[in-house]
Structure formats: C-alpha cells, structure tokens
C-alpha positions as CSV (number, residue, x, y, z in Angstrom):
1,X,80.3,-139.9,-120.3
2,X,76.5,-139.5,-118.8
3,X,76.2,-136.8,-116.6
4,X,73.0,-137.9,-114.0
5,X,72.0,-135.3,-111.4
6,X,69.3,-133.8,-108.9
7,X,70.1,-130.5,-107.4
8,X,68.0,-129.2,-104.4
9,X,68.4,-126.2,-101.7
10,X,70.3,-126.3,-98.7
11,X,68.5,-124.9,-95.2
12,X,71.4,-125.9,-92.9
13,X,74.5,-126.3,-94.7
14,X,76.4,-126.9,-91.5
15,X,74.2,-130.1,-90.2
16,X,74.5,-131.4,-94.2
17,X,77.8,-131.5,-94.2
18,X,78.2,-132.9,-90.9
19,X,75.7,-135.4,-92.1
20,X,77.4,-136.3,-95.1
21,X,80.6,-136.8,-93.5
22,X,79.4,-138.7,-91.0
23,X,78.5,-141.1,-93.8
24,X,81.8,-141.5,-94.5
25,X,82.4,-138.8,-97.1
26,X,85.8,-137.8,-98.1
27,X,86.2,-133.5,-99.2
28,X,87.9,-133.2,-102.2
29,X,87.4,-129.3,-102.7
30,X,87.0,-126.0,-100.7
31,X,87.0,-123.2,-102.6
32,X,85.9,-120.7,-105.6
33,X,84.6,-122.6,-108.7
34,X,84.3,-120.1,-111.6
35,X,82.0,-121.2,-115.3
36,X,82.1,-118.9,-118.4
37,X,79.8,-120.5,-120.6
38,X,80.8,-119.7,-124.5
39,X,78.7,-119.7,-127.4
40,X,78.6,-118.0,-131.0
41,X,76.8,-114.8,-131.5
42,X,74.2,-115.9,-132.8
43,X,73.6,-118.8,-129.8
44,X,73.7,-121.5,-131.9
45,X,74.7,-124.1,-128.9
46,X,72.1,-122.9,-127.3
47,X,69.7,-123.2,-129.7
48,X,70.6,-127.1,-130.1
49,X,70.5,-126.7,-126.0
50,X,74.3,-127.6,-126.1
51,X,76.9,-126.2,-123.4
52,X,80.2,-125.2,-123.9
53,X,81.5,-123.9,-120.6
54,X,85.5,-122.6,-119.0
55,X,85.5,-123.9,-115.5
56,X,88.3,-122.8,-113.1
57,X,88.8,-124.0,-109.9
58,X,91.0,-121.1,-107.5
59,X,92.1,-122.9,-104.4
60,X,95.7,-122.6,-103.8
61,X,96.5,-123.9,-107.1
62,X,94.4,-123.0,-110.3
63,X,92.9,-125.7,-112.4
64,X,91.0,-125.5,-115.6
65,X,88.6,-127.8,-117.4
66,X,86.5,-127.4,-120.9
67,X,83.5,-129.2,-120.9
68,X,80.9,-129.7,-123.5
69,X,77.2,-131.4,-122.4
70,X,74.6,-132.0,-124.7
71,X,71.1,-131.9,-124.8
72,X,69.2,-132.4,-121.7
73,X,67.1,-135.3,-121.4
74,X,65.0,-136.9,-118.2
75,X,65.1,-140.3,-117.5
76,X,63.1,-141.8,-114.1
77,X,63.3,-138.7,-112.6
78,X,67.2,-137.6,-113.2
79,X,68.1,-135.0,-115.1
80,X,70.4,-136.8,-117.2
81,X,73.4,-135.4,-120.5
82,X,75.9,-136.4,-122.4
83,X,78.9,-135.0,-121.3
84,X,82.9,-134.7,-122.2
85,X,85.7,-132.8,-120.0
86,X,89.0,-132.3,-120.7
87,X,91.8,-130.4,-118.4
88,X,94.0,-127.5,-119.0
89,X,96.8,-126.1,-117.6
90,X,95.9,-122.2,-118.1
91,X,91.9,-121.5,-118.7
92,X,93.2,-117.6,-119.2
93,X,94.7,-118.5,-122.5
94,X,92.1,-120.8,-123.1
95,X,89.7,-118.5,-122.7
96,X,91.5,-116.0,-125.1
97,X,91.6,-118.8,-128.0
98,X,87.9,-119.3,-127.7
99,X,87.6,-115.2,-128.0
100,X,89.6,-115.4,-131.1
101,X,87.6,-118.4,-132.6
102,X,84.7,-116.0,-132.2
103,X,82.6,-117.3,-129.3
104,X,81.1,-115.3,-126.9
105,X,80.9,-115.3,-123.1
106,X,76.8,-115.7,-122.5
107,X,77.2,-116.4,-119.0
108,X,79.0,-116.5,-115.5
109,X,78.6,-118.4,-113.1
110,X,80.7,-117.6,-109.9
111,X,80.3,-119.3,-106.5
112,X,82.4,-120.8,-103.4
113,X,82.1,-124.4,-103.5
114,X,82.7,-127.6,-101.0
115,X,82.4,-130.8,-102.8
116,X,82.6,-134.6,-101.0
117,X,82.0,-138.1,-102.6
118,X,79.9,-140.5,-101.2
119,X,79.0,-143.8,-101.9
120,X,79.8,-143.0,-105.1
121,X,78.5,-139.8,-106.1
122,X,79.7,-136.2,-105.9
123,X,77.9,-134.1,-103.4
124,X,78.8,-130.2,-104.3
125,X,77.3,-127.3,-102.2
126,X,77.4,-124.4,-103.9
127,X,77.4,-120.9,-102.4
128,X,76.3,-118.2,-104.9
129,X,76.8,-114.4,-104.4
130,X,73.5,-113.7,-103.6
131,X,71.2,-116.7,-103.5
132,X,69.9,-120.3,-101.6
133,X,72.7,-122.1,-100.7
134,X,72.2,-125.5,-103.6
135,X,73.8,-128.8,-103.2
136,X,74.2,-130.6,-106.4
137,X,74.3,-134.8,-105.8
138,X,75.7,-136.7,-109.1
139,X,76.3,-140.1,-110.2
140,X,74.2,-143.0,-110.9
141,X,70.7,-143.3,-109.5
142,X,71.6,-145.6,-107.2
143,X,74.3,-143.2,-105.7
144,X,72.6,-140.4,-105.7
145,X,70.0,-141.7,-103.7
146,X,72.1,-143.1,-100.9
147,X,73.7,-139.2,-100.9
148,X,70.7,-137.8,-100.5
149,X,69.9,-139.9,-98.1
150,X,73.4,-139.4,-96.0
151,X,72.1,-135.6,-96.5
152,X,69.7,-135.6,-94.3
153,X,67.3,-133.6,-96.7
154,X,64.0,-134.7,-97.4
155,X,63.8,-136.2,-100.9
156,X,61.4,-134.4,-102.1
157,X,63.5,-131.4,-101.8
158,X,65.1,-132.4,-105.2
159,X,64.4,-132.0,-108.4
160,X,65.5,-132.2,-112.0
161,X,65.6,-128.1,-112.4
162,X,68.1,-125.9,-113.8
163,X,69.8,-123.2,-112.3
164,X,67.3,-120.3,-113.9
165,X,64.8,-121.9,-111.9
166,X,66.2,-121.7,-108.8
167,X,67.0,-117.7,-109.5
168,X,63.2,-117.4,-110.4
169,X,62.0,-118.8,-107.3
170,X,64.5,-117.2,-105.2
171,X,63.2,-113.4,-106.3
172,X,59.3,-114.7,-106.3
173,X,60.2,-115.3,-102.7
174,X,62.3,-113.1,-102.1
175,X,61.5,-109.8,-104.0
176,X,64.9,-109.2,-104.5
177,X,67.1,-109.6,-107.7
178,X,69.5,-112.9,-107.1
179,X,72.9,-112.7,-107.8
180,X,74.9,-115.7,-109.6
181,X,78.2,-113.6,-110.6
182,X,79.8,-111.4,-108.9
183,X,79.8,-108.7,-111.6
184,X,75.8,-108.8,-110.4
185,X,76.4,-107.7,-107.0
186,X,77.5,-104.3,-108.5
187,X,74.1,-104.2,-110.5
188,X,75.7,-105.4,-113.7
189,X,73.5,-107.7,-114.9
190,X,74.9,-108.3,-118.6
191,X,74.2,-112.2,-119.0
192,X,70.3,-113.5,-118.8
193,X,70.1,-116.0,-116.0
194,X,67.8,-118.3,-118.9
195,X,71.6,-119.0,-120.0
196,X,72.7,-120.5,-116.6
C-alpha cells in the first residue's frame, strides 16, 4: 500500500472541523491514539529510514495495529511511502514479543485524535501534549486536495514535513520545550524527537 500525505497546523480547530463536516465528512474516531516506534539497538531501521511502529487506539474499546513504512520519498509535492498494517487484538502482548525479539522502544508518540474521511481521504487532527494542534490529510492527490480545500486552510499551509520539524519550529517560536508524549510533560525527555 502507498501511503500519500501533507500534514499542516491547525489555528482554529473548531471552524476546521465544522468545515470539514460541512463537506460531508463522516467521524470515524474520537479519542487517544498512542505510537511506540521499535527499532534494534543499534537503529538499524532507522538507518535504512524504515518505521516499525505499535499504534493503539483507547476509545471505549482498545485496538492495535503494527505497521511497517519504508523509506520516504517525494513525488509532486506529497510526501509519499510504502506502507503495510496489520491488526491485533492485544498491542500489550505485542509489544512484550517485540521486547523479547530485542527491539527497542526509540520513540512515543501520544496524542488525542479526531479523524473524518472526505471525499476520499482521511483528515486526522491531532492534539499533542504540548504542541500546535496538526491535521494530517491522506490519500491520493486528488483527495487530499479536495480535503484541504473542505478545510478551509490556506494551501500553502501544508507541507511535506515530518513531525521533528513541526517540534523545531514550535520551540524557535515558542521558546519552550514541546512535548509529544506524555512522559515529557514530567520533564522526561528519554526519546529524541529526530525519531518522531
């Protein structure tokens, strides 16, 4: 599977959401969306800039899915990779068989997430512990580009860059550390946000 995006910050999440569903957008998600993203010690996915990433959706009832994307590439604009999924009933004991294989958790992600399709793509806002609200717009470019427009956001408002990048610019701005787990609210700041 091809996995095409364009991510892009969120001023007014209530007037995007309005927006969107006034498109015609159906919600198929409120709640927590939690990523552990595994490698082996010696960050040899990363190094191939391969993810292998636990994602766990807590709403009510828990879902799991392992993912693996592969390298990114850029194609007219999109930020575009290969990627596989695959669901699970428990990503606990999932999570304890990738310990025991010997990978290694280089990074959390944890945020409260509403996500809509429209017109085809998958329109995610993402709400991080302590940084700009992000929507993430998915599918093919045709898609994405009515979504965006349904937004409401200016186009130019989204790009091709990676999570890292929005934490840089958040504390150039900001002057304060960002936060994209909630371990890093308490000052623990473990994981390098260059593996988000």
């Amino acid at each position: 599977m091809r996995e095409v995006e364009l991510k892009g910050i969120v001023d007014d999440l209530d007037a995007a959401r309005a927006a969107v569903l006034a498109a015609g957008a159906t919600r198929v998600y409120v709640g927590r969306l939690e990523d552990k993203r595994y490698d082996t010690p010696d960050r040899a996915l990363a190094l191939r800039d391969h993810v292998l990433r636990l994602r766990v959706y807590r709403a009510g009832e828990t879902r799991a899915m392992l993912d693996w994307k592969g390298p990114t590439t850029y194609v007219d604009g999109y930020k575009v990779r290969e990627e596989h999924s695959t669901t699970l009933g428990d990503g606990d004991e999932l999570a304890v068989m990738l310990d025991r294989l010997g990978y290694v958790v280089t990074r959390e992600i944890d945020r409260e997430i509403e996500q809509y399709v429209v017109f085809g793509a998958t329109v995610r806002f993402e709400r991080y512990p302590r940084l700009d609200i992000l929507v993430e717009v998915e599918g093919e470019p045709h898609a994405i580009e009515r979504a965006i427009t349904a937004l409401g956001i200016a186009r130019g408002r989204f790009t091709t860059q990676r999570l890292p990048d929005y934490v840089r610019a958040y504390e150039a701005r900001t002057g304060e550390r960002a936060a994209i787990c909630d371990r890093e609210l308490t000052g623990d700041y473990r994981f390098s946000a260059t593996d988000a």
